[in-house]
N, C-alpha and C positions, 0 to 999 in steps of 0.2 A: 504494500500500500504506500504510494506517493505524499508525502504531508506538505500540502500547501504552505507555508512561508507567508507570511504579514504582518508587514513591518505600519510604524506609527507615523502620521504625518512628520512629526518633529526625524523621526530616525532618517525618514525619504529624503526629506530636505538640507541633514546635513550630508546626505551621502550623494548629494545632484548639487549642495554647495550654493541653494536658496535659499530665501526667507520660507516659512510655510505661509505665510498671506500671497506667495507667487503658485503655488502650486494649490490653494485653493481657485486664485482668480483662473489660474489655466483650466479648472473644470469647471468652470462659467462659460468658459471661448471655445471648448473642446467634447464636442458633445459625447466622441467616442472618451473620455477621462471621466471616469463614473468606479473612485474607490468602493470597498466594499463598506460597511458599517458594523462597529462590532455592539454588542448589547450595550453598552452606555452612548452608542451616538458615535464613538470616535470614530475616523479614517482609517480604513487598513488596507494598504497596498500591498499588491503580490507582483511578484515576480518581473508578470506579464505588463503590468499596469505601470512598474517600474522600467520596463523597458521601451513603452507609452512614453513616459516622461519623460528620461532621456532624447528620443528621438526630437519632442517638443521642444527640449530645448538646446537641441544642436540645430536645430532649424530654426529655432530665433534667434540666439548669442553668436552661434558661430558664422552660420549663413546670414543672416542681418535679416529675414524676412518678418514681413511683419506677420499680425497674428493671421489676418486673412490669406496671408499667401503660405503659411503654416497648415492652415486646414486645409488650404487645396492641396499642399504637397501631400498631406496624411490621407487625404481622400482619392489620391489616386494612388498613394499605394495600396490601401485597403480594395480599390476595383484590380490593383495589379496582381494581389495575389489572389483574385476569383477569375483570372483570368488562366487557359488552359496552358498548358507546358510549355508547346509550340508558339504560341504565341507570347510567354515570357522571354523564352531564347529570342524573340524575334526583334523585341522592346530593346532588351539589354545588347543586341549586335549594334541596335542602331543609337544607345546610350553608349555604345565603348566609340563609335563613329563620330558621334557630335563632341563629344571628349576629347578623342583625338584633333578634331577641327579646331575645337578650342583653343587646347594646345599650340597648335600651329599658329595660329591666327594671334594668339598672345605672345608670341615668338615672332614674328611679322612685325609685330608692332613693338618691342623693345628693339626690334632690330634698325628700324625706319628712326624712332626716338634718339638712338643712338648717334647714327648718321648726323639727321637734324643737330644734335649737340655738337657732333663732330665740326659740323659744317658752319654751324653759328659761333665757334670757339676762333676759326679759321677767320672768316669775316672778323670778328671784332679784333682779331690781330693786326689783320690789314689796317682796320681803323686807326688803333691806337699806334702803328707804325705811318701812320701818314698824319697826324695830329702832333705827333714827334718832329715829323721835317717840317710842317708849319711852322711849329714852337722855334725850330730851329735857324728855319729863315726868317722869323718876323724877329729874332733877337740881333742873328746878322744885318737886318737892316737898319731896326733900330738903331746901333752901332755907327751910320752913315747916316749922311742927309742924301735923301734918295736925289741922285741923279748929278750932286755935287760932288760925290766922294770926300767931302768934308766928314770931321767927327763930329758927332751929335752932342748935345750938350748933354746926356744927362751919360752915365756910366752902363756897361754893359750887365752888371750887377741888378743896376736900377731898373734897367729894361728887363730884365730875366722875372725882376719882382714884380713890374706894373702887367706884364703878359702871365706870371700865373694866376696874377689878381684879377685880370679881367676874364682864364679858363674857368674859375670857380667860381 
């Protein structure tokens, strides 16, 4: 003979690592979450009911869905397994497919993000090397009186100061 197992709200909750006021609410939201009751009223989760919850809440905390897309998830796995053999194999060929796609395609796209960085890294070097020969000819000129070849009146110091003064 098999002995059932059932455990206390407070024992569920620390072993799923929630409040028990979250694991009450979730059998408000979750029609199939229907603990059993023992002679004084309490909660008594079995096994089954414990593996209920879990799934609940790896599909809210870990996956981010929310509660309604929780129940849709839990509502087609409950039609997935009254569904026949062949046609489970046929579900899970074309979930290892879209997986793989996934894969791929999240891969595609770190790979493009990459580039993009690569390529914007590139660009802004050019920039700041062509901001640099500005810097560098407007201090040479300041240096001269344009087209006199005279010395300018103020120092080349000074001009190096009044041009970072006026990049910033």
């Amino acid at each position: 003979m098999t002995v059932i197992r059932r455990y206390r709200i407070g024992k569920v909750a620390s072993m799923l690592k929630v409040r028990s006021s979250v694991l009450r609410f979730w059998e408000t939201e979750f029609p199939e979450l229907v603990p059993e009751r023992g002679e004084s009223g309490q909660r008594l989760y079995t096994e089954e009911t414990i593996e209920l919850l879990k799934r609940i809440k790896d599909l809210l905390y870990v996956r981010g869905l929310t509660i309604e897309g929780a129940r849709l998830a839990l509502s087609r796995t409950a039609s997935y397994k009254a569904l026949p053999e062949e046609q489970k194999q046929e579900q899970m060929a074309r979930g290892e497919q879209l997986e793989e796609r996934r894969r791929e395609l999240a891969s595609r796209r770190r790979e493009k993000d990459q580039q993009r960085r690569e390529e914007d890294s590139a660009l802004l070097g050019d920039i700041l090397q062509e901001l640099r020969s500005i810097r560098t000819a407007l201090i040479i000129a300041g240096n001269t009186n344009e087209g006199t070849g005279q010395p300018a009146e103020s120092t080349p110091a000074e001009n190096g100061q009044n041009l970072q003064e006026s990049m910033s």
